[in-house]
C-alpha positions as YAML, in Angstrom:
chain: A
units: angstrom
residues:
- id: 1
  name: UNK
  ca: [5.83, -25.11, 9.70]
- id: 2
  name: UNK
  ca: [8.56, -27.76, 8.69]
- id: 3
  name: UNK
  ca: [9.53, -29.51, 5.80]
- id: 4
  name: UNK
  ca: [11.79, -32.41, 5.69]
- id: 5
  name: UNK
  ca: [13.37, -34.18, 2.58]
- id: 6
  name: UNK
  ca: [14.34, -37.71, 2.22]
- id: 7
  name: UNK
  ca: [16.61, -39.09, -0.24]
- id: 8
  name: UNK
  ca: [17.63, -42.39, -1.24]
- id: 9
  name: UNK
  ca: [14.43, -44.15, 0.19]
- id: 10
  name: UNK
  ca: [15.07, -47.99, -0.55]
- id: 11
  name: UNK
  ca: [12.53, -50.86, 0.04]
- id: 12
  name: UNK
  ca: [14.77, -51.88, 3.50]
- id: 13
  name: UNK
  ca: [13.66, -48.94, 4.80]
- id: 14
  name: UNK
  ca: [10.63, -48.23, 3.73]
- id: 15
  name: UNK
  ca: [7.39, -47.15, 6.03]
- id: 16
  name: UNK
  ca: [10.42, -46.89, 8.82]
- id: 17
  name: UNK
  ca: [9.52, -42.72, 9.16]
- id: 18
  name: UNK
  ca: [8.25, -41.09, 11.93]
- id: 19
  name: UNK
  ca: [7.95, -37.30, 12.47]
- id: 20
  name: UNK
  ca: [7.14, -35.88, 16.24]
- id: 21
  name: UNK
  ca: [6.56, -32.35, 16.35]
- id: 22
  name: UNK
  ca: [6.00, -29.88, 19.27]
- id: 23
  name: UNK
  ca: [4.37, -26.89, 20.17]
- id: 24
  name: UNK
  ca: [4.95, -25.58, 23.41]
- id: 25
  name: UNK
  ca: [2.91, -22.21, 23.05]
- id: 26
  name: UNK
  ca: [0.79, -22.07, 24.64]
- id: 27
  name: UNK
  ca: [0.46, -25.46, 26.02]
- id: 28
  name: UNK
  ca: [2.11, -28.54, 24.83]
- id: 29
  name: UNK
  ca: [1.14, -30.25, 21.82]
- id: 30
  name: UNK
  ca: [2.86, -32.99, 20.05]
- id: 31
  name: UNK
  ca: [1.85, -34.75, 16.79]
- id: 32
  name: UNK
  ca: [3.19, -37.93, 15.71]
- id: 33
  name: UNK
  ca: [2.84, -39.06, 12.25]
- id: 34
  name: UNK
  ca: [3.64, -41.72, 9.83]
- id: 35
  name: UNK
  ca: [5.42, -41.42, 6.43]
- id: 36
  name: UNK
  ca: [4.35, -44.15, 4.03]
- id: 37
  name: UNK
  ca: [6.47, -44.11, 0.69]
- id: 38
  name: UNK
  ca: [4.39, -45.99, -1.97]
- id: 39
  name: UNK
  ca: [6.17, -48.00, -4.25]
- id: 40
  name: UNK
  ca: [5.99, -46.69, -7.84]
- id: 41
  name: UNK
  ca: [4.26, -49.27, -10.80]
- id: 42
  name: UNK
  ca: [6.70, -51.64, -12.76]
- id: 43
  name: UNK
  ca: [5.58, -53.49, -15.36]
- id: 44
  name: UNK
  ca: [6.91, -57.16, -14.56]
- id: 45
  name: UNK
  ca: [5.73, -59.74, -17.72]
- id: 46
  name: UNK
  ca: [3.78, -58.25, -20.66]
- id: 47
  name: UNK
  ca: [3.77, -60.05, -24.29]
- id: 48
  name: UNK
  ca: [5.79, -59.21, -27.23]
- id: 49
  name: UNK
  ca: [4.69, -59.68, -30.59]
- id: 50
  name: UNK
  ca: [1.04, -61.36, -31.04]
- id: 51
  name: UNK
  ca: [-0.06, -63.16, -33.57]
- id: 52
  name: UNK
  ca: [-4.08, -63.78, -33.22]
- id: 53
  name: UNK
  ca: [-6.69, -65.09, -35.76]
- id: 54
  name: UNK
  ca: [-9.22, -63.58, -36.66]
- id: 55
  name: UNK
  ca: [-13.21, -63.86, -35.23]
- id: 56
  name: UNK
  ca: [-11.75, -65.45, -32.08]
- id: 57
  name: UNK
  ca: [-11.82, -64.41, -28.79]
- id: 58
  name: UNK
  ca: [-8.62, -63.95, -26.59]
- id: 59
  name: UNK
  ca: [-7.49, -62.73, -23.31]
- id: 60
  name: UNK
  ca: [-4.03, -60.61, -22.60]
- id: 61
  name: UNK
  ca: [-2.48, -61.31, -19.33]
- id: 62
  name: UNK
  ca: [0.27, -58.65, -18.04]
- id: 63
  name: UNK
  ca: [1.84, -58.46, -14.75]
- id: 64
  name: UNK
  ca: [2.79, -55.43, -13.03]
- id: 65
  name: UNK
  ca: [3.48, -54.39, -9.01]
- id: 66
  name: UNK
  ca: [3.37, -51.20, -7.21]
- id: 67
  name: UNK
  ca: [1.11, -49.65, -4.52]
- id: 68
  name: UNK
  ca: [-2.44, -48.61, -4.84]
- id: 69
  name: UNK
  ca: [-4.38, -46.53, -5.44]
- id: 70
  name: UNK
  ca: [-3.25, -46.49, -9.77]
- id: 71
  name: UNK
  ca: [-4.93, -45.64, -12.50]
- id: 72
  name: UNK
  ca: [-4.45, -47.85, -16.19]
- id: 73
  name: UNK
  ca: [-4.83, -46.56, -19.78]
- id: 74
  name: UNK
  ca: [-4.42, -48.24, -22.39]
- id: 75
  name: UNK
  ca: [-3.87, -46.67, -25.74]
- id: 76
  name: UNK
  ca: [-4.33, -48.43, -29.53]
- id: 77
  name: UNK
  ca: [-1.43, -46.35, -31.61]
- id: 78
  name: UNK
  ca: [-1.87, -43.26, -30.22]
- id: 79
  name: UNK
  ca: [-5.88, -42.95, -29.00]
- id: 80
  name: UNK
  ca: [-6.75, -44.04, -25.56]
- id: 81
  name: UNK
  ca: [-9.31, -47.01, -25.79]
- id: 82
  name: UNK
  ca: [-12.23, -46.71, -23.60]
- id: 83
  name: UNK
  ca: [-14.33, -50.21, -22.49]
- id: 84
  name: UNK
  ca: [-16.68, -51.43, -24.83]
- id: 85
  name: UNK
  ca: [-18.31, -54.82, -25.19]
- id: 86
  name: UNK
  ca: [-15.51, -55.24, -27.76]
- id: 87
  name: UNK
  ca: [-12.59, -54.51, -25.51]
- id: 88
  name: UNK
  ca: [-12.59, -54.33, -21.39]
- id: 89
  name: UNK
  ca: [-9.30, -54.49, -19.46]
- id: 90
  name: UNK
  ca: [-9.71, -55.67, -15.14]
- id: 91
  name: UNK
  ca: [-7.23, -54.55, -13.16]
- id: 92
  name: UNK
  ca: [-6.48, -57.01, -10.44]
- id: 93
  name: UNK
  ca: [-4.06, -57.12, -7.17]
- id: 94
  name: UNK
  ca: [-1.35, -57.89, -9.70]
- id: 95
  name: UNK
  ca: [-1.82, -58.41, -13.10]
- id: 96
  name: UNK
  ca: [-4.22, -57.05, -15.45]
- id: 97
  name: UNK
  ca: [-6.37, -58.89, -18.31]
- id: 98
  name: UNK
  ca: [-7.36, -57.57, -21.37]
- id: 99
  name: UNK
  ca: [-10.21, -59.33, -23.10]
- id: 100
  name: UNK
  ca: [-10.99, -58.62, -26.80]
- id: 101
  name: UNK
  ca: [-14.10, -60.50, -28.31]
- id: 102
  name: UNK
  ca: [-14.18, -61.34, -31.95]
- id: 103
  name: UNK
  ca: [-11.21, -59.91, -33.04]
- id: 104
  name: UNK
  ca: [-11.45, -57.91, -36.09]
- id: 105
  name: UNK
  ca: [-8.77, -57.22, -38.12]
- id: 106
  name: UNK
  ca: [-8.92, -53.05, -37.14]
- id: 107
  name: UNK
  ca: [-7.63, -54.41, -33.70]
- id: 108
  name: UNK
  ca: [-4.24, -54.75, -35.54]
- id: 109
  name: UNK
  ca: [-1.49, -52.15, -34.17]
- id: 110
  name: UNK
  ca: [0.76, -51.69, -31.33]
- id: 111
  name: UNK
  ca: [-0.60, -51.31, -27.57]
- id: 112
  name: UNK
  ca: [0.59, -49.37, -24.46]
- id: 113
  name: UNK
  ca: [-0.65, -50.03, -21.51]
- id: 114
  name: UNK
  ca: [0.61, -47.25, -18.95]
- id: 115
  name: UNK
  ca: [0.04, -47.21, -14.80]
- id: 116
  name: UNK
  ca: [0.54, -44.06, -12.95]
- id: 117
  name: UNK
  ca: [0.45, -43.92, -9.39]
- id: 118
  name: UNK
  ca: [1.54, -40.83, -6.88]
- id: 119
  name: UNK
  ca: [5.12, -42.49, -6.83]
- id: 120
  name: UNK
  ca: [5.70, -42.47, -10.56]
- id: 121
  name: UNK
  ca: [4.66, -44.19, -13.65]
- id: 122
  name: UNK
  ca: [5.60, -47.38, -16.09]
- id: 123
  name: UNK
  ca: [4.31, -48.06, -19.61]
- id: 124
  name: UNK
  ca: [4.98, -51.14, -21.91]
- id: 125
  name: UNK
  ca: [3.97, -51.60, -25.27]
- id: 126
  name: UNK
  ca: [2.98, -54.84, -27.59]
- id: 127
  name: UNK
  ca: [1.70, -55.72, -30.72]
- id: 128
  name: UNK
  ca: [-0.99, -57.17, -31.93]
- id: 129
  name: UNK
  ca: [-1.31, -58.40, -35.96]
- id: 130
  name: UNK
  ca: [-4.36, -60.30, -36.89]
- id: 131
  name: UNK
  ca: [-4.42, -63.20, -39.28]
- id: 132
  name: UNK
  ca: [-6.97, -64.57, -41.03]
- id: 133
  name: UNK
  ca: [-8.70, -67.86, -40.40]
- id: 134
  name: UNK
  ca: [-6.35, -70.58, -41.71]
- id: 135
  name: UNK
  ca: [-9.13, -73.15, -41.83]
- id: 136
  name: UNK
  ca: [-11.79, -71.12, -43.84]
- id: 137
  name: UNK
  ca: [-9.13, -70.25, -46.27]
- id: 138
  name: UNK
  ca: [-8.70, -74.37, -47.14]
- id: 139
  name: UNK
  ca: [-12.51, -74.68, -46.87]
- id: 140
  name: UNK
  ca: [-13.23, -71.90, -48.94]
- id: 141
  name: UNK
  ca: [-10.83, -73.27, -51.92]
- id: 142
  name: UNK
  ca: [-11.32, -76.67, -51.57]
- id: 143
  name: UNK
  ca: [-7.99, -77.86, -50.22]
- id: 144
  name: UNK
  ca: [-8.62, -80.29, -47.75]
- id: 145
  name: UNK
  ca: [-11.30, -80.80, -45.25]
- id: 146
  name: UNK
  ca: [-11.37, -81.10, -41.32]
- id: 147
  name: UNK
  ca: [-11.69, -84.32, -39.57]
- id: 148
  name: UNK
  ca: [-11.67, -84.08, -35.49]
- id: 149
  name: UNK
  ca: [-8.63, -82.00, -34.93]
- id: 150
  name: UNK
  ca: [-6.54, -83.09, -37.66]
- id: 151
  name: UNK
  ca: [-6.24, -80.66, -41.59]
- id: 152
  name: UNK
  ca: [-6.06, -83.29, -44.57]
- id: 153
  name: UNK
  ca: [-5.91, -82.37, -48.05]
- id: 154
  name: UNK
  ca: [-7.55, -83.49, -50.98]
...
């Protein structure tokens, strides 16, 4: 049995490993294998501050790189948010997308979205603070009225 350690593995170098080993009792065997050093997650773009109204449906695009196989969480405050038909999150080759339908204002509060792999880990955090519907409110009170895409008041 060997072990080896390898320090100060940089991306120049990396997959570049080979380990031969022999056995020459009682015949001769030799093994060859491969190292493979995955590189560990980094979380490349991911929004700040969000300001979303409410009822509407929106879609949260964040960036990351790193080898597969990784696992994402994402966590509201502090309790990990499973999929519903509410909230799903798709991982993709690289970037994820959050979708939230009909946003309510309970999906106010700050976001982490964390992805581990055997090489490490990376989280980033955002917020999210819900408004309320700007047109209703002028609707609602009589203030103006909608025409095509334009607000006018009364």
């Amino acid at each position: 049995m060997s072990k080896a350690r390898i320090f100060c593995i940089s991306n120049a170098n990396r997959n570049y490993f080979s380990s031969h080993n022999t056995n020459y009792i009682p015949k001769k065997i030799v093994l060859k294998s491969y190292v493979m050093f995955a590189a560990p997650p980094r979380i490349d773009k991911m929004p700040g501050d969000l300001c979303l109204p409410e009822n509407e449906n929106t879609k949260i695009k964040i960036f990351y790189s790193g080898d597969q196989p990784m696992t994402v969480s994402l966590r509201k405050d502090t309790e990990v948010i499973k999929e519903t038909t509410h909230i799903k999150f798709t991982i993709f080759d690289d970037y994820i997308i959050i979708f939230i339908r009909e946003l309510e204002k309970d999906d106010s509060g700050t976001y982490t979205l964390e992805c581990k792999n055997d090489s490490g880990s990376a989280s980033g955090s955002f917020t999210i603070r819900t408004t309320g519907n700007l047109v209703s409110l002028f609707l609602v009170f009589g203030l103006g009225y909608i025409y095509r895409t334009s607000l006018f008041s009364l």
